[in-house]
C-alpha positions in Angstrom: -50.3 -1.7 -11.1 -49.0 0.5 -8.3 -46.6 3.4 -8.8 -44.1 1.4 -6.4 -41.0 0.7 -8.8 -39.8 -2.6 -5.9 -43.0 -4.4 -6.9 -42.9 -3.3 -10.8 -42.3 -6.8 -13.0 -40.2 -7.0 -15.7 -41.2 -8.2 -19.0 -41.3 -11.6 -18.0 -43.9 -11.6 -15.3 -41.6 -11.7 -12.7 -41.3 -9.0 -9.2 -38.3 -6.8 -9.1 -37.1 -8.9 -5.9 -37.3 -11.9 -8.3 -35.6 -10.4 -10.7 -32.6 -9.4 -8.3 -32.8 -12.9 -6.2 -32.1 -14.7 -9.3 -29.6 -12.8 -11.0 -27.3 -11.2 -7.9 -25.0 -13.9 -7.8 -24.2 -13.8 -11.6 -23.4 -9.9 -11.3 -21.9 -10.0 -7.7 -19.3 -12.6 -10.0 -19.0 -10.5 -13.0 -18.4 -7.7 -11.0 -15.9 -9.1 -8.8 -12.7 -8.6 -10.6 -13.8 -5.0 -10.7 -14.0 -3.9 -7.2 -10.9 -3.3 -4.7 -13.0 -4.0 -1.9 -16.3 -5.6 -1.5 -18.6 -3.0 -0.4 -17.4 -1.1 -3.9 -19.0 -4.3 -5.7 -22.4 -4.0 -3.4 -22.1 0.0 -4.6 -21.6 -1.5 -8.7 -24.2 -3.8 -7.5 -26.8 -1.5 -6.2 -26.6 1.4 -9.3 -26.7 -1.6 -12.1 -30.1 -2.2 -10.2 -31.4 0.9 -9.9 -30.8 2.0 -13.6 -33.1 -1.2 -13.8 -35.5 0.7 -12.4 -35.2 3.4 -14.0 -36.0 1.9 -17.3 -39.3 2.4 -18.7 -41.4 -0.9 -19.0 -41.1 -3.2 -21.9 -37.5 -1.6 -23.2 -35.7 -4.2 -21.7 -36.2 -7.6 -23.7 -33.4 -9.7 -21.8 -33.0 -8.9 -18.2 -29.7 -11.3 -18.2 -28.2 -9.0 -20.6 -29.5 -6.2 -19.9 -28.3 -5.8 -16.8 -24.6 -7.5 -17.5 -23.8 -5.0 -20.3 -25.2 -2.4 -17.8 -22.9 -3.5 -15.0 -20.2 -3.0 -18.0 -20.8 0.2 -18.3 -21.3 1.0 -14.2 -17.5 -0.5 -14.2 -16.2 1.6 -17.3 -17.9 4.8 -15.8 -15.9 3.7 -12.4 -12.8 3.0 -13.9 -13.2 6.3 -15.5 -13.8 8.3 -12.8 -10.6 6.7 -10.7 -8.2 7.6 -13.7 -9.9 11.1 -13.7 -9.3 12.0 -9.8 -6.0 10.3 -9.8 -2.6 12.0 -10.0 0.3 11.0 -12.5 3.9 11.1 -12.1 3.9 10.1 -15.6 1.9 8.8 -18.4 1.7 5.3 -17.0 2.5 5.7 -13.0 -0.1 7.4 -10.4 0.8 8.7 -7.5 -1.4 6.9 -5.2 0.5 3.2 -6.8 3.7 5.1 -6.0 2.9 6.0 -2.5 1.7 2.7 -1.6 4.6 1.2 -2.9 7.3 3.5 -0.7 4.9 3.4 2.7 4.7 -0.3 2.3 8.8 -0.3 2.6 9.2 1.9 5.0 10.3 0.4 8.7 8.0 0.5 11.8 7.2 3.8 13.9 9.6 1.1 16.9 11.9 -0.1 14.4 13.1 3.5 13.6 12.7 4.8 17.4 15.1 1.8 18.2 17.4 2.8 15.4 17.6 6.6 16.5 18.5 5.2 20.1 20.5 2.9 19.4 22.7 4.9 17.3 22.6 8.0 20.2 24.0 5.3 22.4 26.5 4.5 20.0 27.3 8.9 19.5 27.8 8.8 23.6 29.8 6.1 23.6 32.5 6.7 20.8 32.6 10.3 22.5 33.8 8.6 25.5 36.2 6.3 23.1 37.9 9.3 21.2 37.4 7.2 18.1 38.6 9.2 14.6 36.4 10.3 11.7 37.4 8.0 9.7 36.2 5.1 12.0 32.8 7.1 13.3 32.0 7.4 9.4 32.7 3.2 8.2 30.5 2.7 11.8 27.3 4.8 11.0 27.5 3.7 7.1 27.3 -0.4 8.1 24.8 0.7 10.7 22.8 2.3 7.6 22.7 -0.8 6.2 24.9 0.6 4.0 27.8 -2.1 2.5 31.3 -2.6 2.8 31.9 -2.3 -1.2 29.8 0.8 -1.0 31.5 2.3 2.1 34.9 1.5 0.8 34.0 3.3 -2.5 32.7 6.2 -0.7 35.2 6.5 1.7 37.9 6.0 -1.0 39.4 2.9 1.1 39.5 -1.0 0.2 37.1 -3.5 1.8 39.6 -4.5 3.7 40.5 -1.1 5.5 36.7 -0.9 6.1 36.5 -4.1 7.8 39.5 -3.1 9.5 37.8 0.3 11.2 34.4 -1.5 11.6 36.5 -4.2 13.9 38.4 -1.5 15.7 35.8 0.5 16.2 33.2 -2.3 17.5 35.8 -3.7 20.0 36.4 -0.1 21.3 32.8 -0.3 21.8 32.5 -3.3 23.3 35.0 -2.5 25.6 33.5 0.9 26.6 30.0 -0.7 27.1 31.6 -3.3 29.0 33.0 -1.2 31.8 30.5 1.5 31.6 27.2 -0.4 30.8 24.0 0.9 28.9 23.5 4.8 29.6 20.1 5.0 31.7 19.3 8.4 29.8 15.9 7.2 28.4 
């Protein structure tokens, strides 16, 4: 026998490319549930295989089990490892879920760029209008996405005086855009 380990049988007679041709698919679908991404799995993969070969010959009596309860432990030690270099807000919630979870809701880079002009065009033109406080403030609150029961709250007015400004103020500005037109500032 040769001191290459990729030729060495297993107890059964067979090569170690026979062994891993016949049972890859049965660990590529054990280990599936257990890798994010599939290049993780090929990693899970790999490392059950090579602890194979790193067994000395004749320990291992079933190479089916063998190597399942050893990709067990390959998962285990992975899953280990993640909780180990992952941070915790608190005993139950990582960071990295938490961060996911807030970038996945925030708007688009144009979506917010649209916003920011939008409401500068909106700054210009109720300059030009004279409009009050009171009616600048309802404005840029519904333009917040902010709504009329929360702005009447916060404004210590009833839904129906918020409407009221939010109407006054819109047709002011539909009236200043109308004769004036978009500023060309961009």
């Amino acid at each position: 026998m040769s001191g290459d380990d990729s030729s060495r049988p297993s107890d059964r007679g067979k090569t170690f490319a026979e062994l891993c041709s016949t049972h890859k698919g049965m660990l590529f679908r054990f280990l599936l549930p257990f890798a994010a991404v599939p290049s993780e799995r090929d990693d899970m993969l790999q490392e059950v295989f090579k602890r194979y070969l790193e067994q000395p010959k004749g320990t291992i009596r079933n190479d089916a089990a063998w190597l399942i309860e050893t990709a067990k432990h390959v998962c285990q030690e992975r899953w280990a490892l993640q909780r180990r270099n992952s941070r915790h807000i608190d005993g139950d919630t990582r960071c990295d879920e938490v961060e996911l979870e807030l970038v996945s809701k925030l708007p688009h880079p144009e979506e917010v760029a649209e916003a920011a002009w939008a409401k500068r065009e909106i700054t210009l033109a109720l300059d030009a209008v004279q409009l009050d406080q009171q009616h600048r403030a309802v404005l840029f609150l519904i333009v917040d996405g902010v709504s009329e029961k929360e702005v009447a709250r916060e404004r210590g007015l009833s839904v129906h005086q918020v409407r009221r400004y939010l109407r006054n103020a819109l047709v002011n500005l539909r009236d200043w855009f109308g004769k004036h037109g978009e500023r060309d500032s961009r």
